[in-house]
C-alpha positions as CSV (number, residue, x, y, z in Angstrom):
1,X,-15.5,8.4,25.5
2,X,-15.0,9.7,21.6
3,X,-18.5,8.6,21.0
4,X,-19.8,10.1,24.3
5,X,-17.8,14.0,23.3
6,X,-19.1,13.6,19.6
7,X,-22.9,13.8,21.5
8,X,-22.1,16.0,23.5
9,X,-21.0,17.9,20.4
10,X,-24.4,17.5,18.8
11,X,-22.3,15.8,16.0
12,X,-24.3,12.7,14.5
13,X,-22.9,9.6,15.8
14,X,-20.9,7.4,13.1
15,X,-22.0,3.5,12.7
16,X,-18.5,3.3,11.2
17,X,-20.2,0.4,9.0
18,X,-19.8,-2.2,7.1
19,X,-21.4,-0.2,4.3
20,X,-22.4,-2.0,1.7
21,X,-20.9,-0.4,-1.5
22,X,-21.7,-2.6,-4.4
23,X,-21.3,-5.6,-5.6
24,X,-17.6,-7.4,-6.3
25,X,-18.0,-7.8,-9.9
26,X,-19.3,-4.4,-10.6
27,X,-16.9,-3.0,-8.5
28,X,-13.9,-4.3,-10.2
29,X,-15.3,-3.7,-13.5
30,X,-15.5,0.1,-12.6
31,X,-11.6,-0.4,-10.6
32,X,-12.8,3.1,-8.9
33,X,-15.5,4.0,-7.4
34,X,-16.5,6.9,-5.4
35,X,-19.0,6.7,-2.2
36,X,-20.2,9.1,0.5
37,X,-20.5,6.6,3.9
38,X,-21.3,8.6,6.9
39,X,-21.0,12.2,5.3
40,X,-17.1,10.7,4.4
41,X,-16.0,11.2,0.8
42,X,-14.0,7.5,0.2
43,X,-12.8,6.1,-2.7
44,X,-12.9,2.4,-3.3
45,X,-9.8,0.7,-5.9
46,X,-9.7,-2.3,-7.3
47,X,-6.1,-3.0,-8.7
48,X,-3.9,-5.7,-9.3
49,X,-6.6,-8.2,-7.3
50,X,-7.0,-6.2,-4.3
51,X,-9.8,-4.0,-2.8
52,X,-8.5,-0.6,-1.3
53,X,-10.5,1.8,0.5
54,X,-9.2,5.8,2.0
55,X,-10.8,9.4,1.8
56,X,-11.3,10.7,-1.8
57,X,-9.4,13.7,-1.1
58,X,-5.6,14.3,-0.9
59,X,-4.4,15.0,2.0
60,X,-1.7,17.5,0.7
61,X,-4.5,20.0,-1.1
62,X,-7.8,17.9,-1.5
63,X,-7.0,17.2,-5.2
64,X,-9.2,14.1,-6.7
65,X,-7.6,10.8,-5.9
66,X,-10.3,9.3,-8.1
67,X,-7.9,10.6,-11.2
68,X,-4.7,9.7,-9.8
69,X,-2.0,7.2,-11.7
70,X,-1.2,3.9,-9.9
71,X,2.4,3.2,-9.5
72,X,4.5,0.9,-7.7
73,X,7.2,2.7,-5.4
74,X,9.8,1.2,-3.5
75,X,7.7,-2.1,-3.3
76,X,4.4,-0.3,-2.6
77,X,2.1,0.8,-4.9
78,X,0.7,4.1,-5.1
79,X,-1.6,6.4,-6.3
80,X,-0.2,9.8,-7.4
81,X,-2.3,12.7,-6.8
82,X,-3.1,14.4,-10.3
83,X,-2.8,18.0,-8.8
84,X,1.1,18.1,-7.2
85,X,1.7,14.6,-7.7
86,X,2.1,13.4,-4.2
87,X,2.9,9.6,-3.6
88,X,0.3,7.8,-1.1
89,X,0.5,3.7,-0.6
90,X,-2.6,2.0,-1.4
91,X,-2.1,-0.4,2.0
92,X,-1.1,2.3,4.4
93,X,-1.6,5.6,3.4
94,X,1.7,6.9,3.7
95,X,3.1,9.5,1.6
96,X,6.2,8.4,0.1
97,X,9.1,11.0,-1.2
98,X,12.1,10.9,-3.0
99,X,15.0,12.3,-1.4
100,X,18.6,12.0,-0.5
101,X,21.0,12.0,2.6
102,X,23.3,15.0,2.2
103,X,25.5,13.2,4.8
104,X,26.4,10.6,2.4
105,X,29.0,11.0,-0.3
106,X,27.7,11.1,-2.8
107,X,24.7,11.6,-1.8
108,X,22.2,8.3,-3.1
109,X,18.7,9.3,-4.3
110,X,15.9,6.8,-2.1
111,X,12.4,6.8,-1.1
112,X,11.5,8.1,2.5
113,X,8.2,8.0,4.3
114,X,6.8,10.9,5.6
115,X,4.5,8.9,7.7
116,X,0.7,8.0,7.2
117,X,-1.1,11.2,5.9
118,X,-4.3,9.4,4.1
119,X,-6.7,7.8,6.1
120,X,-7.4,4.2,4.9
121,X,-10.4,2.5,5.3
122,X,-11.6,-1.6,6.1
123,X,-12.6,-3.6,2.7
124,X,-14.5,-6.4,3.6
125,X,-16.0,-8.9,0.7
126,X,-18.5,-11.3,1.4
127,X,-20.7,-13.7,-0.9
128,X,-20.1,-11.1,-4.1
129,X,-20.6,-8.3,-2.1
130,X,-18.2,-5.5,-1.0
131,X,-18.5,-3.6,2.2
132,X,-16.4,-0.4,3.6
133,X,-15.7,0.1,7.5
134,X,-14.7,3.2,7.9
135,X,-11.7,4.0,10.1
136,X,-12.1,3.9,13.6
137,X,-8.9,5.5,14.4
138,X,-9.6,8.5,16.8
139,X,-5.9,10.0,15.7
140,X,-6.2,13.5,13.6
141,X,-4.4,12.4,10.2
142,X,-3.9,15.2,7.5
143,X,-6.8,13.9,4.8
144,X,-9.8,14.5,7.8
145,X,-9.0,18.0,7.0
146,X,-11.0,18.2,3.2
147,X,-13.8,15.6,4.9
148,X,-14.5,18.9,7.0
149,X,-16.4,21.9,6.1
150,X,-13.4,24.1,6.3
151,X,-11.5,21.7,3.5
152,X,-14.6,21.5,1.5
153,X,-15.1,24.9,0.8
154,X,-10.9,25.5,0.5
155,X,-11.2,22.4,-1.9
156,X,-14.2,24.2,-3.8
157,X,-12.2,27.4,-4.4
158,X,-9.6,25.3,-5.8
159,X,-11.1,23.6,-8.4
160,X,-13.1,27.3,-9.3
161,X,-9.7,28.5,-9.8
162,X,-8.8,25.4,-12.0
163,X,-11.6,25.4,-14.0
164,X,-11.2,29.4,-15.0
165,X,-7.7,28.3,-16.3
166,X,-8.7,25.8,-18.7
């Protein structure tokens, strides 16, 4: 049916993939890498052994993921947006948060999910070769807002504004 509405649409129809996106030794030589599959911005990680795959864009203000730090997080690790610093899990795309309980006395600083926020995408390696399948979750999650045009051109504003600071 999603398929069916997005021709109805006149959108172009998604293959979702596997995309082929380079080969495993390059790949984790460069530990990032940025790709364009199916007009999606998505940036592949290699860290700590492990392929990760989720839209390039943070989902709180479209900063660059590409140039975020790596952390590990309350058992998970994370990459922390460069621009406001948000926490996102490399494995689910949640946004994690530090915060406390006021109910609690005295109240004990922990992390807290605020639930998946950054979509995350399907690595698949095979003879050498790395492939991407792109999410086929029909759910609205917060980061599908700077693959669209609206985000794009909020996200190009942005980084004009940045760029006259410096």
């Amino acid at each position: 049916m999603f398929r069916a509405l997005r021709r109805v649409m006149g959108e172009q129809e998604s293959t979702g993939g596997p995309h082929f996106v380079g080969k495993k030794d390059e790949l984790i030589e460069a530990k990032r890498s940025f790709r364009t599959l199916d007009g999606r911005d998505v940036l592949i990680i290699y860290h700590e052994g492990v392929f990760h795959a989720m839209d390039s864009y943070c989902y709180h203000a479209g900063g660059m993921l590409q140039n975020g730090d790596i952390e590990e997080i309350d058992g998970k690790m994370c990459i922390v947006c460069p621009r406001h610093k948000y926490k996102i899990s490399l494995a689910k795309g949640e946004c994690l948060y530090k915060g406390t309980d006021p109910r609690e006395k005295p109240p004990v600083p922990r992390w807290y999910s605020k639930g998946v926020k950054q979509r995350i995408h399907a690595v698949i390696e095979t003879n050498g070769d790395v492939y991407v399948r792109l999410s086929e979750e029909t759910k609205w999650i917060e980061s599908d807002y700077y693959q669209g045009e609206k985000g794009k051109e909020e996200r190009a504003k942005a980084e004009a504004a940045e760029e006259e600071k410096s």
